[in-house]
LUMMARRO-217847 format. One record per residue: x, y, z of N, C-alpha, C in turn. Coordinates in steps of 0.2 Angstrom, whole numbers, plus 5000, padded with zeros to 4 digits. Example, Ala and Ser with C-alpha at 12.3 -4.5 7.8 and 13.67 -1.06 7.14 Angstrom:
# residues 2
506649725039506249785039506649845039
506449895035506849955036506450005039
//
This chain:
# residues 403
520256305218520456275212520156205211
520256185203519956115203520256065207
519955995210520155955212520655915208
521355875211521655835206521655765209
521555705204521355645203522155615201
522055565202522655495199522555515193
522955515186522955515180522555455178
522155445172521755415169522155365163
522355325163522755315153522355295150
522255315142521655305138522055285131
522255235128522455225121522255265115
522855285112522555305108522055285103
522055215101521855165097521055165098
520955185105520255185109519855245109
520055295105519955375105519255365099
519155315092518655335090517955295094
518155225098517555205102517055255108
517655285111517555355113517155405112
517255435105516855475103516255465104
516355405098515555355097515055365103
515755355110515255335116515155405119
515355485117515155555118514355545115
514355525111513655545107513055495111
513355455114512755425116512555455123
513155485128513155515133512955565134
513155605127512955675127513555705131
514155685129514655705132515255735126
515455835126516055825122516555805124
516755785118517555735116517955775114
518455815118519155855113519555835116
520055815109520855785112521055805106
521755845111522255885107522955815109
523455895107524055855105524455885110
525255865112525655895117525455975116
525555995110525656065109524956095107
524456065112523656085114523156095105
523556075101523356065094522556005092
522156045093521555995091521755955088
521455885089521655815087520855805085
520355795089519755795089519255825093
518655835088518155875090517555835088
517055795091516555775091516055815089
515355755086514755815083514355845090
514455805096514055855102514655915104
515255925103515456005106515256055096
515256015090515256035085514356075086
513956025089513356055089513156115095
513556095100513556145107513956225106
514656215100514656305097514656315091
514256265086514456275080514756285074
515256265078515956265072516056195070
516056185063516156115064516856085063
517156005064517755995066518056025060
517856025054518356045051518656125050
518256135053518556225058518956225062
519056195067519256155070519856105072
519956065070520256025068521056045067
521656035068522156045067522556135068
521856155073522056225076522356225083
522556265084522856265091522256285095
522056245100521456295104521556345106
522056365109522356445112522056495108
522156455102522056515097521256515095
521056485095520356465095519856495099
520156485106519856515112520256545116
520256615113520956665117521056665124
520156675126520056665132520456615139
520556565135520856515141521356525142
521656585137522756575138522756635146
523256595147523456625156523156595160
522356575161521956555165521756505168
521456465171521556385175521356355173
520956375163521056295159521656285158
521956335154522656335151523256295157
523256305162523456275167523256205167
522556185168522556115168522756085162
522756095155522856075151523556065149
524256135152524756085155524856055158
524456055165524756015168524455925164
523955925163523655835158524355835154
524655875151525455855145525755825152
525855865156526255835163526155765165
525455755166525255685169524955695173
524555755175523955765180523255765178
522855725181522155725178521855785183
521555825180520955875184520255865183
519955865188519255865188518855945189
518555955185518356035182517656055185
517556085192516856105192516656155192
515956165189515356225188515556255193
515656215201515456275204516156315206
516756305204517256325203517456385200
517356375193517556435186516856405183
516256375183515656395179515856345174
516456355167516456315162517056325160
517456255158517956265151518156285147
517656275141517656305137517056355134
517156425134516556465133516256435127
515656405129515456375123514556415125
514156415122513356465121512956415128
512656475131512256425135511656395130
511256335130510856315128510056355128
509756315122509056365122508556375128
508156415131508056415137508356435143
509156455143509256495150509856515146
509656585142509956635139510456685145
510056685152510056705157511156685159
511356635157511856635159512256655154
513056665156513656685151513656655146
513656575148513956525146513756465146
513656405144513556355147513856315153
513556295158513856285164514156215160
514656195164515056135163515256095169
515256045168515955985172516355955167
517055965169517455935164517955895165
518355855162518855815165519455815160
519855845162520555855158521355805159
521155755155521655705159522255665153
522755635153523255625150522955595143
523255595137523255545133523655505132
524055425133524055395135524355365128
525055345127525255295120525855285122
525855215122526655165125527055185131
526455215135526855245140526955305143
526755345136527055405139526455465136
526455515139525955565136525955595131
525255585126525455585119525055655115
524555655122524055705120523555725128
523155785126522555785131521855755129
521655735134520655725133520455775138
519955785134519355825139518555785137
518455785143517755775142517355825146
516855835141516555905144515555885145
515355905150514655875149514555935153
513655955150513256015149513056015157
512956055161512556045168512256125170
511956165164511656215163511056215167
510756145165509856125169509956125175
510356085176510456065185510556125188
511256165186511456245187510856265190
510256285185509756325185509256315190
509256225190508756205196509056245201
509656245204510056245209509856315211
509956345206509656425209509156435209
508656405206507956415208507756395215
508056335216507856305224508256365228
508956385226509156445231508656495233
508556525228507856595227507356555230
507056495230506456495233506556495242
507356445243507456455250507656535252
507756565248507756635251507056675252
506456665247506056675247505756665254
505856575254505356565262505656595269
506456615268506756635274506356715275
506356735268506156805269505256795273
504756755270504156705272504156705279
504656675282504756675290504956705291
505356775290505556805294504956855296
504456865290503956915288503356895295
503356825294502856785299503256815307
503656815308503856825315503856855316
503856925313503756995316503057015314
502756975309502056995312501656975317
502156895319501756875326502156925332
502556935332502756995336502357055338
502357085331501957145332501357125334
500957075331500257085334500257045340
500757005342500657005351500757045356
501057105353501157155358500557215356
500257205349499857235351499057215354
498857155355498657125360498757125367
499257125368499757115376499457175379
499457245375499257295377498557305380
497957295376497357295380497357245386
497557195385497457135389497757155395
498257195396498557205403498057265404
497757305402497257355404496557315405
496557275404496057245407496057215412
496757175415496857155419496757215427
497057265424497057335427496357335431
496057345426495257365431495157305431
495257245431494857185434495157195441
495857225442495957235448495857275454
495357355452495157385454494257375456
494057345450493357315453493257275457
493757215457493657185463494157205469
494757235470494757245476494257325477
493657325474493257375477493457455475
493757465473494257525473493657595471
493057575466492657605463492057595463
491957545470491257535473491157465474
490557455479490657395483490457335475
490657265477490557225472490257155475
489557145472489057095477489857005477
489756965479489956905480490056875474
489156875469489356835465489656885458
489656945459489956985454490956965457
491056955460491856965461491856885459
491556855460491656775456491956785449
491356815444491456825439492056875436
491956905441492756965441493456905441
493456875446493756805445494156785439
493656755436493556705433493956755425
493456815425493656865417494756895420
494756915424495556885427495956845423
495456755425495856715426495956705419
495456725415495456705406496156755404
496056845405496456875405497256845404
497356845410498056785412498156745409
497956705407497856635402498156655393
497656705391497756755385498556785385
498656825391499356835391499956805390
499856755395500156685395500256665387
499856675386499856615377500256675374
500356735375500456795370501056795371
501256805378502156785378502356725377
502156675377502456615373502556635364
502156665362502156665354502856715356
502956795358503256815357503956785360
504056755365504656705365504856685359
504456625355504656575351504856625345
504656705345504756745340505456785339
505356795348506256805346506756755347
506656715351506956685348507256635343
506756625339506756615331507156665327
507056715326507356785327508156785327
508056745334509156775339508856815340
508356855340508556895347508256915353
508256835356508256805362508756845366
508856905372509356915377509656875381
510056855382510356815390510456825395
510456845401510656855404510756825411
511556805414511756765416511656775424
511556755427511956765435512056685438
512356685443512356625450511756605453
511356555449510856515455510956475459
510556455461510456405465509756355465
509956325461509656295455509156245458
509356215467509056195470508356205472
508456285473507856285476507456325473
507556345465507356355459506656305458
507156245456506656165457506156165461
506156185467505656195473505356255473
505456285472505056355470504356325462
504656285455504356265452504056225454
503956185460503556145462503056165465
503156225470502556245473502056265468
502256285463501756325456501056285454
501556225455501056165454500556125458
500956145464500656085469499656105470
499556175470498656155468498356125462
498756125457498356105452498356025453
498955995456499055915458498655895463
498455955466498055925473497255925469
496955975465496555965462496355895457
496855885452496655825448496955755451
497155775459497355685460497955655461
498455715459499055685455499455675461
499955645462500555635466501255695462
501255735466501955775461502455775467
503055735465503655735469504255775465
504655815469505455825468505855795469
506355775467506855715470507355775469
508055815475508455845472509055855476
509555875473510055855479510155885488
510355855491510255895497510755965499
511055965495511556035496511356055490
511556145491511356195484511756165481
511556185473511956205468511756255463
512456275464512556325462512856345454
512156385447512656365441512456445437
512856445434512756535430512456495423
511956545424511256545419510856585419
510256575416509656635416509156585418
508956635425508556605429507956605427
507856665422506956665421507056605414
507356605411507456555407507356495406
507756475410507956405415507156385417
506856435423506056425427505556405421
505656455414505256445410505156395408
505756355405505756285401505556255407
505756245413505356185419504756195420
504456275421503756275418503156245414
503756265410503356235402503256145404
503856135403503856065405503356015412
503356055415502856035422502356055418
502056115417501356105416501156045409
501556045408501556005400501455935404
501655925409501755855410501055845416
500755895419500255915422499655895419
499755935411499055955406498755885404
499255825403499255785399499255735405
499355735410499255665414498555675423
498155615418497655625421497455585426
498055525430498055505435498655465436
498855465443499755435444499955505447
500755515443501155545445501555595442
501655655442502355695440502655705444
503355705441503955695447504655735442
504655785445505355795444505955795448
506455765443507355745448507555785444
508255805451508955845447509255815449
510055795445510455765447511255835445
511755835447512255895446512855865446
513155855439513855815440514455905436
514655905433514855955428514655985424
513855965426513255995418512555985426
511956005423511256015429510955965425
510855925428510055875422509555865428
509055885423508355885426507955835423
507555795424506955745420506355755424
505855775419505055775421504955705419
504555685421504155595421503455615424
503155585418502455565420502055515419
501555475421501155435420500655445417
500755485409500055535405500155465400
499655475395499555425390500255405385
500855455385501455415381501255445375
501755435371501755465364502055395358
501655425354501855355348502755355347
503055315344503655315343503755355334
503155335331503255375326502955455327
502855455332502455545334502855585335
503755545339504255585344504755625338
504755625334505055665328504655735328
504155725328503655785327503655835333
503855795340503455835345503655885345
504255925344504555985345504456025339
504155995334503856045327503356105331
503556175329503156235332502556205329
502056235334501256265331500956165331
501256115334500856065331500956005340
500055995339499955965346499655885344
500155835343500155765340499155735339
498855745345498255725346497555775344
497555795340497055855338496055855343
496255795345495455785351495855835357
496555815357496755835363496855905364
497155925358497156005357496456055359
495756025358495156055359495056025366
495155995368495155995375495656005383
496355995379496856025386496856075382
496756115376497056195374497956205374
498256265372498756275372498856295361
499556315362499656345354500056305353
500456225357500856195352501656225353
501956295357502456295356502756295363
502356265368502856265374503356205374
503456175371504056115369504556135365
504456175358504756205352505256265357
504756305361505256365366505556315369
505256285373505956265379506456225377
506556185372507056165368507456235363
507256285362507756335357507856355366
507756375371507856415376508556355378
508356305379508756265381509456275377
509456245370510156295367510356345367
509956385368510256475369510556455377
510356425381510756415387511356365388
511356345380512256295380511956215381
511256205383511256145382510456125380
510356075380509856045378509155995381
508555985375507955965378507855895376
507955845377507555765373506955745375
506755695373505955665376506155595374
505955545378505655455378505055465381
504855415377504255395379503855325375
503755305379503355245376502355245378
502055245372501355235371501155215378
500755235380500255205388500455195394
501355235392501755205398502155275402
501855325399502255405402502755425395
502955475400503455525394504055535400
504555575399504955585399505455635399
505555695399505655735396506355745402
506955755396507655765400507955835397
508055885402508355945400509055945404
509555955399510255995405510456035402
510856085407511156145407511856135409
512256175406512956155409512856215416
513356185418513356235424513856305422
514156325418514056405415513856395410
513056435410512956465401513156505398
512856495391513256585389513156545380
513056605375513056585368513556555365
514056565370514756545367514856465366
514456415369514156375370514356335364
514556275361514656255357513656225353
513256225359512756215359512156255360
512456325359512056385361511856415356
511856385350511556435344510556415345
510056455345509856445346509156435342
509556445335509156445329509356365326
509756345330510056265326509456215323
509456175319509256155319508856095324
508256065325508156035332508155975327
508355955322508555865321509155845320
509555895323510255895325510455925333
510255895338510155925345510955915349
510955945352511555955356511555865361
512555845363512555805365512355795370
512155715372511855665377512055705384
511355715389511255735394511955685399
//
């Protein structure tokens, strides 16, 4: 129903400055009498249905507009004799009074309206109604057009995700058949294989692997973009999860120089979650903090209070403070030098943040320019979608509460 306002009082004495002031606004001006009797009709509703006042004029609207009688004008229109002001939206009942839509969106019934139906006002006491009625057919129409177009683009993206879908998995295909016999040729299986041919055997693996890697990232980001990401919960122990992540790393630390420490509590803990999920995002996360720091330190803490917090810290280059808005935008890697030289597609941040709300809780970053990053994940200790912050598709400029 429409909204109800404080009554408005309007003089009658003020009724023809009024008018005057309809035409400049492009606003109609009808005011009837107690017994809903045309009092006045302005030359914009005279121009909006073409009846002119003197058509008009000294008829009962009822009878004019059969339409309204029973219906929730004819109700605000008693209650304005009553002493109630109503404010009338489009998006409520469309219009007040069937009046033609306007040239150019023939498309609707009627013209869209806003209208305001409020007491008229003389020594006191109510002596008539006023309606002011103003046209919002245009805005109407823009409104649906932006609808149509947001559905357009949903439909855009959903089109987009399932062909990044399908053609990851039809990719995924060959590429684990090639992993196949890279594993048959070099363990020998089909004949001896000289030293520097198993090198190269290696190496075409290790690119393999690599290709995979990136193809289940996209397929992640796809279902769960999607929802239809699975969950599945069990009891970790989350401890030694954290150390488990750690070893993954420790070659690649020892190779570029790095110090990578664990800080994490001395007894297990224990929390219901999905463990590949959980490994994934700290993965993602450590390599992320690995790819990008190229002397000093990574280090990840867990702390465990009523919820799991994790923070990765590194000593890598930092990120602008105008750049931290963006970081978690899919498909986009802030430095584009650095893109052609660390590699990657941009969504291991984008995933580990929807995986994180699919697990009930959430991913942040701080970072200051030349001084490291930061990256803080927690998990409540039971996950599950039920999650006030486990919708997974939520928007990320509205992120679940403070770690």
């Amino acid at each position: 129903m429409p909204a109800d306002e404080s009554p408005i009082s309007l003089g009658a004495e003020s009724l023809p400055m009024l008018h005057d002031l309809g035409e400049v606004l492009e606003l109609g001006i009808l005011t009837l009498d107690r017994e809903l009797t045309v009092r006045g009709w302005n030359r914009w509703l005279a121009a909006a249905s073409g009846a002119e006042p003197s058509e008009v004029v000294g008829r009962p609207l009822l009878e004019l507009f059969e339409g309204l009688r029973g219906g929730p004008a004819e109700e605000a229109l008693r209650r304005a004799v009553s002493g109630s002001t109503t404010v009338w939206s489009h998006r409520f009942h469309r219009y007040f009074l069937p009046l033609p839509a306007p040239p150019g969106h023939e498309g609707f019934a009627a013209m869209q309206q806003i209208a305001r139906v409020t007491p008229l006002m003389r020594g006191g006491a109510v002596d008539g109604v006023l309606v002011l009625i103003q046209d919002v057919t245009e805005r109407v129409a823009r409104e649906e057009e932006l609808h149509e177009a947001l559905r357009r683009a949903e439909v855009a993206s959903q089109a987009k995700s399932d062909f990044l879908a399908s053609m990851s998995h039809e990719l995924r295909t060959p590429l684990s058949a090639i992993v196949g016999y890279m594993d048959l040729l070099e363990g020998e299986m089909v004949g001896s294989v000289a030293p520097l041919q198993k090198t190269y055997l290696g190496r075409v693996k290790s690119a393999a692997h690599h290709l995979i890697s990136i193809i289940e990232e996209i397929l992640t980001f796809s279902r769960v973009e999607a929802g239809k990401e699975p969950l599945h919960t069990e009891v970790v122990e989350v401890t030694a999860l954290a150390r488990d992540v750690e070893e993954l790393f420790e070659p690649q630390a020892l190779r570029k120089g790095l110090t990578l420490s664990v800080a994490v509590p001395d007894g297990p803990v224990a929390v219901r979650t999905d463990p590949t999920k959980l490994r994934q995002i700290l993965i993602n996360l450590l390599g992320n903090a690995m790819k990008f720091t190229d002397a000093g330190r990574v280090c990840l803490e867990m702390e465990a209070t009523d919820r799991v917090v994790f923070r990765i810290r590194d000593t890598g280059p930092g990120i602008n403070a105008a750049d931290l808005g963006r970081i978690f935008d899919p498909f986009t890697q802030l430095d584009q030098s650095l893109k052609r030289t660390k590699g990657g597609t941009g969504l291991g941040l984008p995933v580990s943040r929807r995986l994180a709300h699919l697990l009930g809780g959430d991913l942040r970053v701080e970072s200051t320019a030349g001084q490291g990053t930061t990256f803080t994940l927690w998990v409540p200790r039971t996950s599950g979608q039920s999650s006030p912050a486990g919708d997974a598709r939520r928007t990320d400029a509205e992120p679940a509460g403070q770690p």
